[in-house]
KEKE-3310 file (N, C-alpha, C; in steps of 0.2 Angstrom, whole numbers, plus 5000, padded with zeros to 4 digits):
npx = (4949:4961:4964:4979:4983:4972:4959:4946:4940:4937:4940:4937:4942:4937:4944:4949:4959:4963:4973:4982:4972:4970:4981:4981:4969:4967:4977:4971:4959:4964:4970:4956:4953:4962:4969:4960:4957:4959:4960:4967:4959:4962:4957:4963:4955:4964:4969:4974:4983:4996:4989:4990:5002:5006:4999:5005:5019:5015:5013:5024:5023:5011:5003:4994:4986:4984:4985:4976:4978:4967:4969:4964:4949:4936:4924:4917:4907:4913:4927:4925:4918:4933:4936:4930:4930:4946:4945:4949:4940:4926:4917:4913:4918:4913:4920:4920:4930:4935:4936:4924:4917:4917:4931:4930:4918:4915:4918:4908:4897:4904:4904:4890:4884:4890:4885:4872:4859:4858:4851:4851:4862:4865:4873:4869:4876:4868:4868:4874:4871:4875:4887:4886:4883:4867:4860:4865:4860:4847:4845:4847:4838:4826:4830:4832:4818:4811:4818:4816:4802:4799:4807:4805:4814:4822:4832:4836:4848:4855:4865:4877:4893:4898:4895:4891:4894:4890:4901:4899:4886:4886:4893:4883:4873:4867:4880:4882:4886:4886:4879:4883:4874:4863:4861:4854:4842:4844:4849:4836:4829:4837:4831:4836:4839:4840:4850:4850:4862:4866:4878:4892:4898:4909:4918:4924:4941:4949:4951:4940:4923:4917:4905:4889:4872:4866:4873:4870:4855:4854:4861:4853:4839:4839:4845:4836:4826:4831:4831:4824:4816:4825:4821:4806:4808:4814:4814:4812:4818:4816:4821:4838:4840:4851:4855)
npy = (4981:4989:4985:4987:4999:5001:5012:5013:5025:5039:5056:5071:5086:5100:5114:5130:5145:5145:5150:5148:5144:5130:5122:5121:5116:5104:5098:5097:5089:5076:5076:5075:5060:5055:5036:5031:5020:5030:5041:5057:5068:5080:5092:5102:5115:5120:5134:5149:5155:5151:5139:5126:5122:5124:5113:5103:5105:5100:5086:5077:5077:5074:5059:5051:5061:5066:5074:5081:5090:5101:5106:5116:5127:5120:5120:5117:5107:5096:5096:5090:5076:5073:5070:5060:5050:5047:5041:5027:5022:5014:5023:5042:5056:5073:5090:5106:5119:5130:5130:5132:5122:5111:5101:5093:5086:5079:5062:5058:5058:5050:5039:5037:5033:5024:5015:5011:5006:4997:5005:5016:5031:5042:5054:5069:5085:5096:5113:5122:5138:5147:5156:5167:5182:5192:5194:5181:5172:5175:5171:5158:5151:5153:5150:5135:5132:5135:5126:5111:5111:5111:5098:5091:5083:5081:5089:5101:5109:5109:5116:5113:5108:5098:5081:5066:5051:5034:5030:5021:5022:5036:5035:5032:5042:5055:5068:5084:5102:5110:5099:5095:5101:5095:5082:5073:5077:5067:5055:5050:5049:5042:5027:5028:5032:5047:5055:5066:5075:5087:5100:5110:5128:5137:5153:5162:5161:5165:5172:5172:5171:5161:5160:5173:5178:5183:5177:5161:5161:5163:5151:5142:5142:5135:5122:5116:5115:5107:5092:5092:5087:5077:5070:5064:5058:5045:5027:5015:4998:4990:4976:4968:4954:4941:4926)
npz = (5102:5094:5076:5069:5058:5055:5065:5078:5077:5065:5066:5057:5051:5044:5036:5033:5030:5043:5052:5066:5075:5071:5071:5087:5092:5085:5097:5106:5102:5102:5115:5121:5113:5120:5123:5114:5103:5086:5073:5067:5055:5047:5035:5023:5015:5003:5010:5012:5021:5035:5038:5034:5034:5049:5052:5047:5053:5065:5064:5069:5082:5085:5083:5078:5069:5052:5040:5027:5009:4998:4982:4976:4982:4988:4995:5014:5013:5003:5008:5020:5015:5008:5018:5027:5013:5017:5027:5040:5048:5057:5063:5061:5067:5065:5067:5070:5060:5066:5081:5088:5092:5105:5107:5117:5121:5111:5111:5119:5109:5101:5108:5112:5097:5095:5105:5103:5093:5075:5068:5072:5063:5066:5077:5082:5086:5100:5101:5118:5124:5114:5108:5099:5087:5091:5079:5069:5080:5076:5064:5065:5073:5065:5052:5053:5060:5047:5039:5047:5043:5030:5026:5034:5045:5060:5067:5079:5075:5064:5059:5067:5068:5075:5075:5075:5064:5055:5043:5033:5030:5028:5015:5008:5004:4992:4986:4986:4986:5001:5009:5021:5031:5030:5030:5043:5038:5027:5029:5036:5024:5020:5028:5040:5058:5068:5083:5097:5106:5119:5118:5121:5118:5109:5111:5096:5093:5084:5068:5055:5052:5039:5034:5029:5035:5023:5015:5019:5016:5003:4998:5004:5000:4988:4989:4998:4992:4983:4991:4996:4981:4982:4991:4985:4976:4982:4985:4995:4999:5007:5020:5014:5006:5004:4992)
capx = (4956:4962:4968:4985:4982:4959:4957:4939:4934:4941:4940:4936:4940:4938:4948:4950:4961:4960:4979:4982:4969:4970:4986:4977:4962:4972:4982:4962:4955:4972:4969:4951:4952:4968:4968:4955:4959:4958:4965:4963:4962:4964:4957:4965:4952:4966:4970:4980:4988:4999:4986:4994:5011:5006:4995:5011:5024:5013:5011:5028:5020:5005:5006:4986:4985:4984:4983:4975:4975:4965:4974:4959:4945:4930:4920:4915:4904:4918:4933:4921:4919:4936:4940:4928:4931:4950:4944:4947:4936:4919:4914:4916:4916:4917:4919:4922:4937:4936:4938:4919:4914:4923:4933:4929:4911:4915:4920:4904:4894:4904:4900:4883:4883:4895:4880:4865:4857:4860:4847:4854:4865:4870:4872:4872:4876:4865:4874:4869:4872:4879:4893:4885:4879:4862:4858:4867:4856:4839:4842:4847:4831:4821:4832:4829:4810:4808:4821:4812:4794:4798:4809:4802:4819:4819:4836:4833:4852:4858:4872:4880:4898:4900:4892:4895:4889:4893:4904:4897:4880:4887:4893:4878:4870:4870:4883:4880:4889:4884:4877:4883:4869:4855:4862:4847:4835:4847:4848:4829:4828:4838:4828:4840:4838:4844:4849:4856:4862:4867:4886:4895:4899:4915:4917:4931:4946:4955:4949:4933:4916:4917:4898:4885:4866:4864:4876:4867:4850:4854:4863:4847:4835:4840:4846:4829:4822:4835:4833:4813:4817:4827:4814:4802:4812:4815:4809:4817:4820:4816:4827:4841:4843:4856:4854)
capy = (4982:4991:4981:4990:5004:5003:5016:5012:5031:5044:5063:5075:5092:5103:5120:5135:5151:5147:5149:5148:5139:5121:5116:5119:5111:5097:5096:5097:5082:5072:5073:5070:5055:5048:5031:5027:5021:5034:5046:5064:5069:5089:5095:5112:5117:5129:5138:5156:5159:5146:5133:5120:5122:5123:5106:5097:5103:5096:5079:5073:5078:5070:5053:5049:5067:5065:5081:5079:5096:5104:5110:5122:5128:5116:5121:5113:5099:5093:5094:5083:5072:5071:5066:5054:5045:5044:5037:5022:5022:5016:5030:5048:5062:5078:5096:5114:5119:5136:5128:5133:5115:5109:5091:5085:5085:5075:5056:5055:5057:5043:5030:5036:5030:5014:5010:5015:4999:4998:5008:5025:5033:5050:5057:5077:5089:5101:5119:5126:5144:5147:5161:5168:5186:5191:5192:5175:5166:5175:5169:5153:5150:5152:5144:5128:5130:5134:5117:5106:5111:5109:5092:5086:5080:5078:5092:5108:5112:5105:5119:5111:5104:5094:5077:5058:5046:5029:5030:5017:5024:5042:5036:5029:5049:5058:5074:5092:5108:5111:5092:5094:5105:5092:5074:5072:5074:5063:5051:5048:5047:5030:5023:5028:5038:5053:5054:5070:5076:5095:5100:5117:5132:5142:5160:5163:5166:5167:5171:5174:5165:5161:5163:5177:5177:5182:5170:5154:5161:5164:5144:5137:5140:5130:5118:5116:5113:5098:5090:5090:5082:5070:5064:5063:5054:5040:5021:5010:4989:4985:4972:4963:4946:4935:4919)
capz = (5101:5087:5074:5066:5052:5057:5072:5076:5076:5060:5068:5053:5054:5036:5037:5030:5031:5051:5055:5075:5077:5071:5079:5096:5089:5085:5101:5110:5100:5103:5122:5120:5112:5123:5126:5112:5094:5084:5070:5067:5047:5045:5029:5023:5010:4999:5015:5009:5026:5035:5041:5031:5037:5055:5054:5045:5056:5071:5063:5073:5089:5087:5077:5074:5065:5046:5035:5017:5007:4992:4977:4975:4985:4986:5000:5018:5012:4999:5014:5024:5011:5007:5026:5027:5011:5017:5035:5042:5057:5056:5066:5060:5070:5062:5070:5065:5062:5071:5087:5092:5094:5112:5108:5125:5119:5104:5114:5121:5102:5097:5111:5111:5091:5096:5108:5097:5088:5069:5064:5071:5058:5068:5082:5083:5094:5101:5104:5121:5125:5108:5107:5093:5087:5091:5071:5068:5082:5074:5057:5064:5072:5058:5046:5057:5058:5041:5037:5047:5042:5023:5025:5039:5047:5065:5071:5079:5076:5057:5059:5073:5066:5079:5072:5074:5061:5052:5040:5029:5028:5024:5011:5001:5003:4987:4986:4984:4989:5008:5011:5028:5033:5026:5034:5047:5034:5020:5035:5037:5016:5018:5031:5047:5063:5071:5090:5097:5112:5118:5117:5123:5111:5113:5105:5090:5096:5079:5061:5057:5051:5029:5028:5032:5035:5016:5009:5019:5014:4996:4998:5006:4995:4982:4995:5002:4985:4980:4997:4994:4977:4984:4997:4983:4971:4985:4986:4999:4996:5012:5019:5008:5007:4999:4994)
cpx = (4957:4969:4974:4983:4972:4958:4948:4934:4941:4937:4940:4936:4940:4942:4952:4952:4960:4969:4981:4978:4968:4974:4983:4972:4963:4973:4975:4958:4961:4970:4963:4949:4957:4965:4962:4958:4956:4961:4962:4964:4959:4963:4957:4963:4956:4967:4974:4984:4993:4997:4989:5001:5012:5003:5003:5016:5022:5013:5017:5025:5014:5004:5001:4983:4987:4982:4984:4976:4972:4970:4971:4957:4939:4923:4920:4914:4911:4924:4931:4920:4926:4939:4938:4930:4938:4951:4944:4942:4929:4914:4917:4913:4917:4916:4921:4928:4939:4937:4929:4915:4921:4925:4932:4921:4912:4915:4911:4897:4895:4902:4891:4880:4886:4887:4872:4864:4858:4857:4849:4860:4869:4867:4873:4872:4873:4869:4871:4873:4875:4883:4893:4883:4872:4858:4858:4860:4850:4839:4844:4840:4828:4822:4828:4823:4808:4810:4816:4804:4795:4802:4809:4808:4817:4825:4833:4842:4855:4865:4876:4886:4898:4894:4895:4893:4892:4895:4900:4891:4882:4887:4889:4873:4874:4874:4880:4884:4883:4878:4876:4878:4862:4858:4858:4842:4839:4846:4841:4827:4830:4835:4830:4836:4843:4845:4852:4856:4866:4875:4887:4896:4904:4914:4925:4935:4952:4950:4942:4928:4915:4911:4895:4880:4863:4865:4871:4861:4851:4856:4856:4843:4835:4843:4841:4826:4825:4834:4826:4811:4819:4822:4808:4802:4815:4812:4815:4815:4816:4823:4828:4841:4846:4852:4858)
cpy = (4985:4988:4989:4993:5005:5005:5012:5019:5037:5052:5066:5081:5096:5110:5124:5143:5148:5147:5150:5146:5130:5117:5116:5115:5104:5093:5092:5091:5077:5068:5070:5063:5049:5042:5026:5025:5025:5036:5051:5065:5077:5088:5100:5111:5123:5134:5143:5159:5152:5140:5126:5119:5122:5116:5102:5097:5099:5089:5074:5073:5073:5063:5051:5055:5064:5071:5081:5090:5096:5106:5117:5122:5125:5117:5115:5106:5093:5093:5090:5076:5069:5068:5061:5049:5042:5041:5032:5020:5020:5020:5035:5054:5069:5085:5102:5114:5126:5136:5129:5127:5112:5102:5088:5084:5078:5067:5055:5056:5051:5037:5031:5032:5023:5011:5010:5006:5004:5002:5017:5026:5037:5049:5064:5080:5095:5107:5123:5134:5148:5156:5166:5176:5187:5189:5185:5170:5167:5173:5161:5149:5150:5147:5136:5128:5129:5127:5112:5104:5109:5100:5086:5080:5080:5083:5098:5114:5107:5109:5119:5108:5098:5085:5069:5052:5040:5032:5026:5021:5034:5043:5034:5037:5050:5064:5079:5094:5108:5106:5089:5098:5100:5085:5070:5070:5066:5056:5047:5045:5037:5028:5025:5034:5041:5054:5061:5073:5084:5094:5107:5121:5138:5147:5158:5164:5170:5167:5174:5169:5167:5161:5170:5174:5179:5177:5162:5155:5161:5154:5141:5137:5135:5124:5112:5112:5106:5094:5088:5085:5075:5065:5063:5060:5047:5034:5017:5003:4987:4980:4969:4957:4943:4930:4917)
cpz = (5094:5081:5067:5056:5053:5063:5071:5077:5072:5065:5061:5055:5049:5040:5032:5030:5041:5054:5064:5079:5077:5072:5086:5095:5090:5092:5106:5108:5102:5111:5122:5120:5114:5123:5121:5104:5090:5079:5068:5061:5049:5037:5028:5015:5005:5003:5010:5015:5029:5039:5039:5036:5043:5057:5053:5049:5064:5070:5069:5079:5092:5080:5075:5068:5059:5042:5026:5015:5000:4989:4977:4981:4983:4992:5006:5016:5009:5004:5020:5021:5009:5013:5026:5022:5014:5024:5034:5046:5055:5057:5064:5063:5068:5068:5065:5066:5063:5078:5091:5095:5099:5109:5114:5124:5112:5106:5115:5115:5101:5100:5113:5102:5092:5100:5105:5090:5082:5066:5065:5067:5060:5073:5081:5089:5093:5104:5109:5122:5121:5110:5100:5090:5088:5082:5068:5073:5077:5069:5056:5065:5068:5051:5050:5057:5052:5037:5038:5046:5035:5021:5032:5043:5057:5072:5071:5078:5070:5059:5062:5067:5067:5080:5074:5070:5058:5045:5033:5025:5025:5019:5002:5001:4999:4991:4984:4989:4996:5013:5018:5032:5033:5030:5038:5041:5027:5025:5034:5030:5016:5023:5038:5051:5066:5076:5093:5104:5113:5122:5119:5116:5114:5107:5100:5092:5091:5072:5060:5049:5043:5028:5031:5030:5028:5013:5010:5018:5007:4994:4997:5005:4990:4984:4996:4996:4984:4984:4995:4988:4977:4987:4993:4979:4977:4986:4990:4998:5003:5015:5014:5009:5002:4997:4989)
residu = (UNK:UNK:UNK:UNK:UNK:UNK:UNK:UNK:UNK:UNK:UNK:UNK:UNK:UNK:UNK:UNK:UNK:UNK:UNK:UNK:UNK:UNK:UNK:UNK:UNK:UNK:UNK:UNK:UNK:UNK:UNK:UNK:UNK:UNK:UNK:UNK:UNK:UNK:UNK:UNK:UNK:UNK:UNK:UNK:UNK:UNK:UNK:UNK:UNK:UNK:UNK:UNK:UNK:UNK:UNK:UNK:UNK:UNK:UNK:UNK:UNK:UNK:UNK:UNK:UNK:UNK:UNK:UNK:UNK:UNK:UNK:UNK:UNK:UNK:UNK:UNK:UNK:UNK:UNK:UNK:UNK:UNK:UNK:UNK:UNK:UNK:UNK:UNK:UNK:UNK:UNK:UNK:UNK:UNK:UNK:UNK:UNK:UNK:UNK:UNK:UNK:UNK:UNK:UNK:UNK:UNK:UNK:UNK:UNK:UNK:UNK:UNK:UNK:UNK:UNK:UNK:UNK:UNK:UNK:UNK:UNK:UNK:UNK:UNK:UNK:UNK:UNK:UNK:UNK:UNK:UNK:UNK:UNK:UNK:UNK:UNK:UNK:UNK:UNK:UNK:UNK:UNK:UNK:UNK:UNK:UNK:UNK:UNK:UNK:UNK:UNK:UNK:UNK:UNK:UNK:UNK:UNK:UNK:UNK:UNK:UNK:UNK:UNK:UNK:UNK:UNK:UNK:UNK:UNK:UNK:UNK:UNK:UNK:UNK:UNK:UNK:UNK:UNK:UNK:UNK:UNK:UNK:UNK:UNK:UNK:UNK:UNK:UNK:UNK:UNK:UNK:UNK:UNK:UNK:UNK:UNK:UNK:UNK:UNK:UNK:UNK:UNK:UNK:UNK:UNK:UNK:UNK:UNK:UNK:UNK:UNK:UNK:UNK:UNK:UNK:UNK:UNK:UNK:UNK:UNK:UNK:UNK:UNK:UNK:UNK:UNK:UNK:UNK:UNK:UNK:UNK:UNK:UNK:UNK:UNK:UNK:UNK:UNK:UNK:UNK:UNK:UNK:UNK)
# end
């Protein structure tokens, strides 16, 4: 039962520049999650068109919706990070806020994490039949082999959005710009495990996609590298004990 102001699952959804998209978005995860404690947090990363203004005049409509916004522009990671710090929810669910990740996929990530001994951290979603350009798939592919070969994590789709993880434990991983690509493997660093299950992938219907295949190669380089140092700079306590 959910006790008064503690939903027991925060919705994350960062956003940027996507005007006519993230009020249906909204309305889509709302229905999804009828019936369950919940809240939706909308983060308008600095939007320049009327994203903001279409999330806020929906909030009457929909009463679990919460919209934070940037002053600036901070990127994805950082508008994830600011949803989750201001979640209640033990569980946070994030998605894109393009609308390519389906909300009625997203329910059943979280009660596969609700049911998941303590040692699972995440759940991700695998994207089937992705909606994607050919170029876009080939250079995800690879991204991914060459990720999980050099950090040894355990997804074959980081760049899935559409994610459910404890809250708690997200927030003892270090930060960096594009954070949300690397979680599996930061995941495994603290001691935890990675579960995922395959999710649907709609096309664009509005806006269009803020990276290219240059921009997250030119990122991922030096990404790759931090992440390798993280893992190498790690030493775990084992269990805690009081006394």
């Amino acid at each position: 039962m959910q006790i008064a102001g503690h939903p027991e699952i925060s919705i994350v959804v960062p956003v940027h520049d996507e005007a006519g998209a993230g009020a249906a978005l909204a309305r889509e995860i709302a229905q999804a999650f009828a019936g369950r404690a919940h809240e939706i947090i909308f983060v308008d990363d600095a939007s320049r068109d009327t994203t903001l203004a279409e999330l806020r005049a929906l909030s009457a409509e929909l009463p679990t919706l919460r919209v934070l916004a940037h002053a600036t522009n901070a990127g994805q990671s950082r508008a994830v990070r600011t949803g989750v710090l201001a979640a209640r929810g033990a569980i946070v669910v994030t998605l894109d806020g393009d609308g390519q990740n389906p909300p009625a996929d997203a329910p059943k990530l979280a009660d596969a994490l609700v049911a998941a001994p303590p040692q699972v951290a995440l759940i991700g979603g695998v994207r089937q039949k992705r909606q994607d350009s050919e170029a876009k798939l080939w250079a995800s592919r690879w991204a991914n082999r060459i990720r999980k070969r050099l950090l040894g994590d355990d997804a074959d789709d980081t760049g899935c959005g559409l994610k459910a993880f404890r809250r708690d434990v997200f927030l003892r991983l270090p930060y960096f710009d594009h954070v949300h690509r690397y979680l599996p493997a930061l995941m495994i660093r603290e001691g935890y495990e990675n579960r995922y299950l395959p999710i649907g992938h709609r096309h664009r219907e509005t806006g269009r996609s803020k990276y290219t295949n240059w921009g997250r190669l030119r990122a991922s380089v030096s990404d790759i590298l931090g992440v390798m140092w993280l893992k190498s700079r790690a030493r775990r306590p084992g269990d805690v004990t009081e006394f």
